[in-house]
C-alpha positions as CSV (number, residue, x, y, z in Angstrom):
1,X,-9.5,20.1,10.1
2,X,-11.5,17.6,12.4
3,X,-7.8,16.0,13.4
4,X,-7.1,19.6,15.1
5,X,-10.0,20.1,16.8
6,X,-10.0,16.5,17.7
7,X,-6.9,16.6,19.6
8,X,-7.4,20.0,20.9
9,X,-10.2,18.9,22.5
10,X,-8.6,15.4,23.9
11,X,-5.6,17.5,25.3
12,X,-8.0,19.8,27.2
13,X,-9.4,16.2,29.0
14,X,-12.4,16.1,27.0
15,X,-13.6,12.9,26.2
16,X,-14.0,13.0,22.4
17,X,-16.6,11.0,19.9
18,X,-15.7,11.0,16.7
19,X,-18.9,10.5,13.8
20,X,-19.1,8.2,11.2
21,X,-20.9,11.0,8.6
22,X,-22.1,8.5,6.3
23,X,-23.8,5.6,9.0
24,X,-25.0,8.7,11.2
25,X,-28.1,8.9,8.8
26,X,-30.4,10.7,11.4
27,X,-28.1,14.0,10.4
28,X,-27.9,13.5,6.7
29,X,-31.8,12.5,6.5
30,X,-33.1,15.4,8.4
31,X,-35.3,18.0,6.4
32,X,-33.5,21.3,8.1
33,X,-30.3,20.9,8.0
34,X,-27.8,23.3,9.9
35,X,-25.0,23.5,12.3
36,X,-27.4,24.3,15.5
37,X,-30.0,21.2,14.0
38,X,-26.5,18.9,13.3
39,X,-25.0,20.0,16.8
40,X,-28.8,18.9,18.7
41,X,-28.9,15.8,16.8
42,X,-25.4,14.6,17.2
43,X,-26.1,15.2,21.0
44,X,-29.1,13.1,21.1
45,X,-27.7,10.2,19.3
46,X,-24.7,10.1,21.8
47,X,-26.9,10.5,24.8
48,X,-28.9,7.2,23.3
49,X,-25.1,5.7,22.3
50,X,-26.5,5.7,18.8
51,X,-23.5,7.0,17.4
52,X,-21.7,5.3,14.5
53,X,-18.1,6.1,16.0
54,X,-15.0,6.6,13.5
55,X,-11.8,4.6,14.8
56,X,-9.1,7.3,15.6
57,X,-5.6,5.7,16.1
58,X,-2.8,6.9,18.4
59,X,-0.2,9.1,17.5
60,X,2.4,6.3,16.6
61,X,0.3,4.8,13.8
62,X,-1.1,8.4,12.5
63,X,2.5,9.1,11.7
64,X,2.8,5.5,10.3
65,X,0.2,6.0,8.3
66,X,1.5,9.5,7.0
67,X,4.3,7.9,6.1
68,X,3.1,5.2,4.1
69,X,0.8,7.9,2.1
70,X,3.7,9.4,1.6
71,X,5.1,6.4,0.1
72,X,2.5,6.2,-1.8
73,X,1.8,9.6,-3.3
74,X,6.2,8.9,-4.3
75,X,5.2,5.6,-6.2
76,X,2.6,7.5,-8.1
77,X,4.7,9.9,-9.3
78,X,7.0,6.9,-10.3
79,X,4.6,5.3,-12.2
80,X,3.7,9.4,-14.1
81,X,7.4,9.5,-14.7
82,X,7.9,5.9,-16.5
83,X,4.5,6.3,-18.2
84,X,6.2,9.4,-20.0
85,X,9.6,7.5,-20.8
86,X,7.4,4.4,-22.0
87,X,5.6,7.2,-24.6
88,X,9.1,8.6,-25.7
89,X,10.5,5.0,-26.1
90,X,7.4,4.0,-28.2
91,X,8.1,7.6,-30.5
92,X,11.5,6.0,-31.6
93,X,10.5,2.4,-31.3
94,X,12.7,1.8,-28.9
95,X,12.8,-1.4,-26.9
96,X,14.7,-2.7,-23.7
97,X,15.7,-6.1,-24.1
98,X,15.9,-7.0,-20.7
99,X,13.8,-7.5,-17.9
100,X,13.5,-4.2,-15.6
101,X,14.2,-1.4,-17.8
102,X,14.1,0.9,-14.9
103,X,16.9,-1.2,-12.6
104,X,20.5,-0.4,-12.8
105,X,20.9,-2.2,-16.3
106,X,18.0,-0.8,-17.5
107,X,18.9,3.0,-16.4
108,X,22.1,2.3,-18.2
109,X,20.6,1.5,-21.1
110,X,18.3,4.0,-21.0
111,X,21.1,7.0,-20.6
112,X,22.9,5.5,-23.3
113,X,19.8,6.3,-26.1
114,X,19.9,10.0,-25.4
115,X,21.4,10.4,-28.3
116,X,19.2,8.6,-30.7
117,X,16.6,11.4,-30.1
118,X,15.8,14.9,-31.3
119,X,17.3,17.4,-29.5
120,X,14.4,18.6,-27.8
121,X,13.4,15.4,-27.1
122,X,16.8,14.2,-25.8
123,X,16.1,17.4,-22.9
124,X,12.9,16.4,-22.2
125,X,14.5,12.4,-21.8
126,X,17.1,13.3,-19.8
127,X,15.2,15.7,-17.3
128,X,12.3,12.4,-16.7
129,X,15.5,9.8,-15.7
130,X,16.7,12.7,-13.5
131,X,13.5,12.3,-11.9
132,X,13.2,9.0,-11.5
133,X,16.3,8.9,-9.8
134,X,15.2,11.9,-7.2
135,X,12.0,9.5,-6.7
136,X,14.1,6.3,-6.2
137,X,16.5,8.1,-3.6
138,X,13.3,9.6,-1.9
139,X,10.9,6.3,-1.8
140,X,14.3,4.7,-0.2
141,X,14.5,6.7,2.7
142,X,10.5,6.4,3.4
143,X,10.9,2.8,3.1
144,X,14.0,2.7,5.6
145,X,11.6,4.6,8.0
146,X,8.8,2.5,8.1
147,X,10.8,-0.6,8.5
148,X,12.2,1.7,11.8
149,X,8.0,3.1,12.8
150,X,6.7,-0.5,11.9
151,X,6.4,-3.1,14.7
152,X,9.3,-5.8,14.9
153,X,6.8,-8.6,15.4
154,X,4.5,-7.9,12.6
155,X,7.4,-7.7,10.3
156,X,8.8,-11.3,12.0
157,X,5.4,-13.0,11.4
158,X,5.1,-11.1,7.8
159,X,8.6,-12.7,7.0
160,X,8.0,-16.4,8.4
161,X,5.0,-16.1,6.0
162,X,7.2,-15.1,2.8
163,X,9.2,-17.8,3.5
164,X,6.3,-19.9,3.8
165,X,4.4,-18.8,0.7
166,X,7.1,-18.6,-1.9
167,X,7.5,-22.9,-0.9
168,X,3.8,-23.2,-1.5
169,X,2.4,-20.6,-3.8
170,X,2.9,-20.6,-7.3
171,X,2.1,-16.8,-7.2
172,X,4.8,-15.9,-4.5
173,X,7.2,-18.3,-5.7
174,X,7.4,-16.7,-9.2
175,X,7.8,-13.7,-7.8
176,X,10.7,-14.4,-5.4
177,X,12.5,-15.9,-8.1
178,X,12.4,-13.2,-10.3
179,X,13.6,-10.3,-7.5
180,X,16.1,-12.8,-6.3
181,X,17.9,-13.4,-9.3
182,X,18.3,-9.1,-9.4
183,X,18.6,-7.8,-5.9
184,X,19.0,-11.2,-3.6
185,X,17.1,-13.3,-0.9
186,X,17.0,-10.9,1.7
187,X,15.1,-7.8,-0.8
188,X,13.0,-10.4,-2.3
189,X,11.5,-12.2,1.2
190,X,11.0,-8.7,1.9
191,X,9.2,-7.8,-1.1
192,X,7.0,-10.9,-0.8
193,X,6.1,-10.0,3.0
194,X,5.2,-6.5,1.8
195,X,3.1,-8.2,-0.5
196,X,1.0,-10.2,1.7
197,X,0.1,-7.3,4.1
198,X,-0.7,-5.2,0.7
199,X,-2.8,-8.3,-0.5
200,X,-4.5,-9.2,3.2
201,X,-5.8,-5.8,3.5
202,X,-7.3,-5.5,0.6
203,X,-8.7,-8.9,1.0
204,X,-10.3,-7.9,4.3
205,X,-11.5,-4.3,2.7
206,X,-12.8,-6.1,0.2
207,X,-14.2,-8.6,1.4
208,X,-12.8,-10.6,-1.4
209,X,-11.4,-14.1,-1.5
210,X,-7.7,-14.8,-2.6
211,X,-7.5,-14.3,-6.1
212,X,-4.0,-16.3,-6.8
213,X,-4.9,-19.5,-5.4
214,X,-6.2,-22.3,-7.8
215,X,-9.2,-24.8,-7.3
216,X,-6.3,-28.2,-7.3
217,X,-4.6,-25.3,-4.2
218,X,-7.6,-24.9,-2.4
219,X,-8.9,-28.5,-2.1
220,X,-5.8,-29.7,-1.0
221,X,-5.5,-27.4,1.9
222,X,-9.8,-28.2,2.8
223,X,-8.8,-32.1,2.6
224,X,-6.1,-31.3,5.1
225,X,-8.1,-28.7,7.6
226,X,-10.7,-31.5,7.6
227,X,-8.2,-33.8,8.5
228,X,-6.6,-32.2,11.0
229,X,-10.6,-31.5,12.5
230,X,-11.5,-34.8,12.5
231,X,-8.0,-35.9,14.4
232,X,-8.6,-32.9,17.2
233,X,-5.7,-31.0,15.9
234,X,-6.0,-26.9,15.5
């Protein structure tokens, strides 16, 4: 609701504050507590620019955003979906050999067992892979649209830093080999960069160092930032 009053309120020319409710503790502290009370306080914290202000974006990355919640609310529902397989699959003690079980080999596979199950079972089986390939088609078509929303540069320097990582990182590198062998260079850089967006966020959310790098990793990479220090290079 405050995204609708918000930009009511900006189209009309109003310059607009938005609260942080948990760091504005003046409001959540006080003893009475109602809209008039909330409405007076809030006014004397901005008049004293003591407000803890929320960061609002512009329109283009709201929609981004939606999109990629979208994405994510998809790949949820993906993960529901194979959960449920997996549980059928472990009824029968049935195992896929290979290494996606959910790729095209794997859906193949997958089809072909129908019959090995009880009826009701077998409708219940076939209705989930239905699914999963509605959620496939769907999670394709939000991903071709964020590559169209996202900015070109970002994805450039996102890239150059796949192609860096999967030559030095034993994490990224494992990775890119296995997604290569199945879908190709191109998906797999891709997948990588995706990664290291996913994995620097969290990092900076966090407030957490990088979890994939080993101790022999990071003192070769001090040794040579010291280096590079002590010779005046950046």
């Amino acid at each position: 609701m405050w995204l609708r009053l918000y930009l009511g309120l900006e189209e009309a020319g109003v310059d607009v504050v938005l609260a942080n409710p948990k760091r504005t503790k003046a409001i959540a502290e006080a003893k009475l507590k109602n809209d008039k009370v909330d409405a007076r306080t809030l006014a004397d914290l901005l008049r004293a620019k003591l407000i803890a202000q929320c960061y609002v974006p512009p329109e283009s990355v709201r929609a981004l955003r939606g999109l990629v919640r979208h994405r994510i609310s998809l790949t949820r529902d993906m993960t529901r979906v194979k959960n449920r397989i997996h549980a059928i699959l472990d009824k029968y003690e049935l195992e896929f050999k290979g290494t996606d079980m959910f790729g095209k080999a794997g859906m193949m596979w997958l089809w072909s067992i129908t019959s090995k199950l009880t009826e009701l079972d077998q409708f219940i089986f076939d209705a989930e892979l239905r699914h999963i390939e509605t959620l496939k088609g769907l999670i394709k078509e939000v991903e071709t649209r964020i590559a169209k929303e996202g900015s070109p540069r970002v994805r450039w320097a996102l890239v150059q830093a796949a192609r860096s990582a999967v030559q030095w990182d034993d994490h990224y590198r494992t990775k890119y080999q296995r997604i290569m062998e199945r879908r190709g260079d191109g998906k797999a850089i891709v997948a990588i960069a995706r990664e290291i967006a996913v994995v620097m966020y969290l990092m900076i959310n966090r407030r957490e160092e990088y979890r994939f790098s080993t101790d022999a990793f990071k003192t070769k990479n001090v040794k040579s930032l010291k280096v590079k220090v002590k010779n005046g290079q950046r």
